[in-house]
N, C-alpha and C positions, 0 to 999 in steps of 0.2 A: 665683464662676464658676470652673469645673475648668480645666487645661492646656490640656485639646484643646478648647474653647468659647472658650477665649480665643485660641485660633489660629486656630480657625474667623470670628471676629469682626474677626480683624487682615486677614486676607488680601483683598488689592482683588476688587473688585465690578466687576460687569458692568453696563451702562445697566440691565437688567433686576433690580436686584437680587442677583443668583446671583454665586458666588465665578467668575473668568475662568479658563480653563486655565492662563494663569499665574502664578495665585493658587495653585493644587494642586501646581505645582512648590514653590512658595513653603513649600508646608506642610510637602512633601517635605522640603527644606533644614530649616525649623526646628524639627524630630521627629528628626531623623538619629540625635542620642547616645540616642533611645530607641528605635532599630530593634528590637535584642532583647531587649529590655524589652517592649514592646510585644506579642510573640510568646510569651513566657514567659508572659504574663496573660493573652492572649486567643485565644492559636494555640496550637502544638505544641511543649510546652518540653523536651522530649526531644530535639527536633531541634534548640532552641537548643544546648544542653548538646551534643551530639554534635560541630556545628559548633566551639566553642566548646574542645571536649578537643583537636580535631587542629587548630585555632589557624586555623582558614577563618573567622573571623568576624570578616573584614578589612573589612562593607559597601561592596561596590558601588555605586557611584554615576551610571555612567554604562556604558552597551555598542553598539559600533557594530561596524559588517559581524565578525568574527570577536574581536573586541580588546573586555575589560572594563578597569575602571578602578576603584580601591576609594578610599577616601575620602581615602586621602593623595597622591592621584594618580598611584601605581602603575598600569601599563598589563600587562594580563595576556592572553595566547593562550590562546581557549576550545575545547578540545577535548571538550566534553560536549554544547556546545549543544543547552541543555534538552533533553536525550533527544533530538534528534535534531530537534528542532523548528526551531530556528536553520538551515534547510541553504542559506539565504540572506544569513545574517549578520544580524544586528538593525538593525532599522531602517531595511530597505532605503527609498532614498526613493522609488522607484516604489511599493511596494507603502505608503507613508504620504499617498503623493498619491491614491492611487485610492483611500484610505476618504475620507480629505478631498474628492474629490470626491463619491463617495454621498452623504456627509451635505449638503456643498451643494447638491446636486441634491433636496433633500428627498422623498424619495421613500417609496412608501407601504408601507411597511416592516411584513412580517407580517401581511397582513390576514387571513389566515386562508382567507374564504372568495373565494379570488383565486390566482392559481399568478406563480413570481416568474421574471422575464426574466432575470434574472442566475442562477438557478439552472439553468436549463435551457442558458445557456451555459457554464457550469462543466460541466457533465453531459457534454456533447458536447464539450467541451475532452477531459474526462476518457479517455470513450469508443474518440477517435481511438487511443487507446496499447492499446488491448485488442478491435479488431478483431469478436472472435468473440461480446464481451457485448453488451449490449443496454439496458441499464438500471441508473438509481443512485439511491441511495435513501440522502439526507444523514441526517447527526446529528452531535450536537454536540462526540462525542472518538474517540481509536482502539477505547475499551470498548465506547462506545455505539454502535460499529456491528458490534462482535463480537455484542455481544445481537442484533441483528438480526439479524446470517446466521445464526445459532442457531434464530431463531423460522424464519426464511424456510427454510431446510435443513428444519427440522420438518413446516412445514408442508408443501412440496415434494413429500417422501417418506413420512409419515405415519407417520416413527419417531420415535423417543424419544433415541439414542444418541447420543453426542457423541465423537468420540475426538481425543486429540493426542499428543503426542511428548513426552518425557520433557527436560528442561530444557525446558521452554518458558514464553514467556509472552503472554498475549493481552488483561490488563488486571488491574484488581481489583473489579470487579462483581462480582455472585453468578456469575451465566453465564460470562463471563470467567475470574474466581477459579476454579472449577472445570475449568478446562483450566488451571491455572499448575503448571508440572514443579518447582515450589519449595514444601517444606512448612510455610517458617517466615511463608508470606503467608498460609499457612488455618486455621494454627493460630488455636484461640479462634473461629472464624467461621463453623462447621460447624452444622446439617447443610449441605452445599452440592448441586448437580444430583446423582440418584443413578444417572445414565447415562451419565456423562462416567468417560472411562477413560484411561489411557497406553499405548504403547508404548514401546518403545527405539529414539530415535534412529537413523537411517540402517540401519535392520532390513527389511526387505524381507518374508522368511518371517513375521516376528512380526507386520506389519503384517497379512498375507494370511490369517494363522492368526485375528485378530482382526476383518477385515472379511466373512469368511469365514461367520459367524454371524446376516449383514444384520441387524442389530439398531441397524444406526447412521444415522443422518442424513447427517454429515457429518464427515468427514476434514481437522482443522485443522493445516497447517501454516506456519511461518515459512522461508523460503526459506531464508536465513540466519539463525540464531539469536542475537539478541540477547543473553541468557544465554551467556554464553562465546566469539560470532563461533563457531559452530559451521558447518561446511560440509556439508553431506550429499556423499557421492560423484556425480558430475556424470551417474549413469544413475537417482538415488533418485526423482527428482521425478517422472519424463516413468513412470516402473516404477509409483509409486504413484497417477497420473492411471489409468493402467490399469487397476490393481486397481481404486481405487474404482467406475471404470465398469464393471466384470464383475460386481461385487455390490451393483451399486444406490445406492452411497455417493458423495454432493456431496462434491469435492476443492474446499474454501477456501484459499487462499492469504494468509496476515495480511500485506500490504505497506505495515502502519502505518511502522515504524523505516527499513524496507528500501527502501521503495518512494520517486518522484519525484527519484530522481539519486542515493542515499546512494551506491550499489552499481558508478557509474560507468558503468550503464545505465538508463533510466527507470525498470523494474520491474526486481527481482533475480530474479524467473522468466524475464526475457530472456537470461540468462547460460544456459539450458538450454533449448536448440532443443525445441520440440512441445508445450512446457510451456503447457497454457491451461483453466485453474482455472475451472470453473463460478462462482466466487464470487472478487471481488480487495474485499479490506480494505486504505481506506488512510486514511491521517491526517496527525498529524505538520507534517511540513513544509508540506503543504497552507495552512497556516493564515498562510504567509509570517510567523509567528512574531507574530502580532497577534493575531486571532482564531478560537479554537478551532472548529475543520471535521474532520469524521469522513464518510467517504463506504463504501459499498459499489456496488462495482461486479459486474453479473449477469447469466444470462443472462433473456432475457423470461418462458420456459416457467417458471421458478422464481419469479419474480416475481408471474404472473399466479395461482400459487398460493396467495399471500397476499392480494393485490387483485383477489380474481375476482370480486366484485360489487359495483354502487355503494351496496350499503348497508353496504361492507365500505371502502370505498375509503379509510376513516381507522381501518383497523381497528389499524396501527402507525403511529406518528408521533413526532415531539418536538417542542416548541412552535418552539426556536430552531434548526432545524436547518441552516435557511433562510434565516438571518439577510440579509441585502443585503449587510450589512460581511463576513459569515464568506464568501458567496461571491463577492466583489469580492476579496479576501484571495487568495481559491482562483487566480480568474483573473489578478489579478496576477503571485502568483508562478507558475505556468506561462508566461506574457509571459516575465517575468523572464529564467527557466531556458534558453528556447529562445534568446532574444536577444543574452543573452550569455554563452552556450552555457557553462551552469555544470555540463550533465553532464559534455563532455568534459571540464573541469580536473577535476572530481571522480575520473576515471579516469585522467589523466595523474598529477596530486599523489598520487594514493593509489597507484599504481603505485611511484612515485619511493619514497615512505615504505616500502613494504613488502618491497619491495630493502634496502634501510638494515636496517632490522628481520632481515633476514631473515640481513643479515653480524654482528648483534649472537647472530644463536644461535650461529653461529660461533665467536664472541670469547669469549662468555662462558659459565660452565657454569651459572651461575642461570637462564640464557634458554634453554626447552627446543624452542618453537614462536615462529612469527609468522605468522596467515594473516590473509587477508579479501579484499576485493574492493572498488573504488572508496576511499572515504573512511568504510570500516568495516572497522577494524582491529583484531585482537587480538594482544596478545603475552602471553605465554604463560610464566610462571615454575614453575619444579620443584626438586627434592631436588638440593642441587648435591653433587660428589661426595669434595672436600677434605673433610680431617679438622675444620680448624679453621670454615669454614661451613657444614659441617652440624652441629654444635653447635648453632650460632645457629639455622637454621631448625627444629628437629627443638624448641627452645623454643617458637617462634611458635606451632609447628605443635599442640604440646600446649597453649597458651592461647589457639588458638582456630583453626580451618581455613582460611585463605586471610587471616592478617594480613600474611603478609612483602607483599603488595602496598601495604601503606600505607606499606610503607618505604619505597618507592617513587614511589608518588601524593604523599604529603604532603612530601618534597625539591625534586621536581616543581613543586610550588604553592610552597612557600615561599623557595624558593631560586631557580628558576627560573622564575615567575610562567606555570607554565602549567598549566592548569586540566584534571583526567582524573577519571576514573571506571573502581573495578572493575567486571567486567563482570559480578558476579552475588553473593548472598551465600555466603561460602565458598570462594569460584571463585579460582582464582592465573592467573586473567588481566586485564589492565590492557587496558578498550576505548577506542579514540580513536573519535570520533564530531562531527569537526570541521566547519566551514560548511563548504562546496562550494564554496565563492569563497576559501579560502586561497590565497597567493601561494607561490613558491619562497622568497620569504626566510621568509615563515612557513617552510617546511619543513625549512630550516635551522635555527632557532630549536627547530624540533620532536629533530631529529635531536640536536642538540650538546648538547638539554636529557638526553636520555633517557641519551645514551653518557656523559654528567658523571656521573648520580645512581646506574647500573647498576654504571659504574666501583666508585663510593664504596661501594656496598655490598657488594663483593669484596674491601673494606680491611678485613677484621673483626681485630680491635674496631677501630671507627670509630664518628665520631656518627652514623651513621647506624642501627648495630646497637645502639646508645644508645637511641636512640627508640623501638628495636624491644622492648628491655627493657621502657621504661615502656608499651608499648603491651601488652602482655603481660603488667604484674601489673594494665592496668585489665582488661584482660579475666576477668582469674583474678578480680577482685574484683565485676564487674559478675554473674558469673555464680552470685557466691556470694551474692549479696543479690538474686537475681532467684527 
């Protein structure tokens, strides 16, 4: 009998025979020292090894409202929250009581040919925040509901064309992949859509010169860009709602990342009076960080162009889009948000942070930017202008485009248990993307981590431009055996 057969045989039973839910913690616990091991065999061992070089392979063991905990019972502040998933903090107990309830209430769960009470009040939950649409159409991630406004924009308008903005990103499907403003996610994965195109970021003329041709369906863009906390100028949005409607092109709006509180308003098209997107993409935090919900929100006249007849009425679909738990998930965390009103801290704490941020470009000559809006922030590192650190960056920068940020991130996590991400590859900006429910001492905790590690890395040489060394010949050396 192998390891995991004999765990499987140890762990208590249920009256029914079946291992109990706290049999699967049980198993949890006694597999721990072979978490990456595990991963290495049968997952993605590239990503063990990656984890692994920058010394994050501290496992996790436990995560509650904003705070993880790794297996020595270090308590860490998660400023990534799975992409932006967590904007509730993990494990909120409302949203674990309301799947616990669905399942108690045993209810009949995807029958297919049946329509679900729980999905249709998610829908109208949704709805309220977008007035002028009419109709949503679930799926099961933020990708799989780009493919659909993809088909539905197609079908709508009876083009081919696809267009989005250059840093962008709107998944990794084929459909999706095909609008990413990033080359090293399509590399090897080609051919991909042969009508999907770019323009340049917050371009106005280039946009107009390109929708100009009516050859497009649909006009994708992210309100705020994910990819670097990019901001368009505060007239780009409501300018390019216009063009698309002069030459026939559906303006989508992806409010996967952005969208349900990140922004410090429900939707980050709220930040720009008049802005109202024939199509809102949203995800993400929907899912109250339990089960993955993907929704498009639309207007009818678009919709009815996909579902115009009932021999068409399942002409798109997903099996689980609908789940009972995905939209019990949904309506929870909306409850949640309103109740105790997790936009406005989202737009007070991110407010306070970006103040803080904003006297560190001041202070420092590595920090060149900090913008964002709500509890989506970027700060923004550049060429600083001393003799002795620009030595050291102008290294980094030859062993690989946007490493000084890890001299940074990884201080952060290991010295100051607090958990970031850069904001793209390449990119020399560091995004905070923290739950929506962070307190003011979190924000102190945030603030005194970043001004410690920002500090040290203006000591050069320091251990910090140490690390940058070694991160800088694995680079020279990964690139040379790749």
């Amino acid at each position: 009998m192998n390891a995991s057969m004999a765990t499987l045989h140890e762990v208590t039973k249920s009256e029914h025979g079946f291992p109990t839910a706290s049999s699967l913690a049980q198993r949890v616990a006694s597999r721990e020292s072979e978490r990456y091991t595990l991963h290495s065999d049968n997952l993605n061992e590239m990503w063990v090894r990656v984890l692994k070089t920058i010394g994050y392979d501290v496992g996790f063991t436990r995560g509650l409202g904003p705070y993880l905990w790794d297996r020595k019972g270090d308590r860490y502040l998660d400023l990534l929250s799975g992409w932006g998933v967590f904007a509730l903090g993990r494990n909120h107990p409302y949203v674990r009581d309301a799947l616990v309830s669905v399942l108690d209430a045993e209810l009949p769960n995807l029958v297919q040919l049946d329509v679900s009470v729980l999905a249709g009040v998610l829908a109208e939950m949704l709805l309220e925040h977008t007035p002028w649409l009419d109709k949503v159409f679930f799926a099961n991630s933020g990708a799989e509901s780009i493919e659909a406004a993809i088909k539905f924009s197609r079908a709508a308008t009876g083009r081919a064309g696809i267009l989005h903005l250059s840093h962008s990103f709107h998944g990794l499907t084929y459909g999706s992949l095909s609008m990413n403003g990033d080359e090293i996610f399509k590399k090897g994965f080609g051919p991909l859509l042969p009508n999907a195109n770019e323009v340049p970021f917050d371009d106005l003329p280039a946009l107009e010169a390109a929708l100009a041709s009516r050859q497009y369906a649909a006009f994708f863009v992210e309100p705020i860009q994910g990819k670097g906390v990019n901001i368009p100028q505060d007239d780009y949005l409501i300018n390019a709602q216009s063009l698309c409607k002069k030459y026939g092109t559906l303006f989508v709006a992806d409010e996967i990342q952005t969208g349900l509180g990140r922004t410090g308003k429900f939707f980050a098209i709220d930040h720009f009076p008049g802005v109202e997107p024939d199509m809102v993409v949203v995800a993400k935090a929907l899912s109250g960080g339990h089960v993955p919900v993907g929704a498009v929100l639309t207007r009818k006249a678009i919709f009815d162009k996909t579902f115009d007849r009932m021999d068409r009425a399942v002409v798109h679909g997903s099996t689980f889009s609908k789940t009972d738990l995905a939209m019990a998930a949904g309506i929870a965390t909306l409850e949640v948000m309103k109740s105790e009103r997790v936009i406005e801290n989202a737009a007070a704490k991110g407010e306070r942070l970006l103040n803080s941020f904003k006297k560190m470009v001041d202070q420092y000559e590595l920090v060149c930017d900090a913008r964002g809006k709500g509890l989506m922030i970027g700060l923004e590192f550049g060429p600083p202008q001393s003799f002795k650190l620009k030595a050291a960056w102008n290294l980094l920068e030859t062993a690989n485009s946007g490493l000084f940020c890890q001299l940074i991130s990884i201080p952060l996590f290991k010295d100051h248990k607090v958990l970031t991400q850069v904001a793209g590859h390449g990119n020399h900006t560091i995004k905070l993307l923290p739950p929506l429910t962070i307190t003011d001492t979190d924000c102190d905790w945030i603030e005194t981590s970043f001004n410690s590690v920002i500090a040290d890395a203006h000591n050069a040489p320091a251990a910090v431009w140490s690390l940058g060394k070694t991160l800088a010949e694995n680079a020279i050396k990964a690139r040379m055996t790749s």
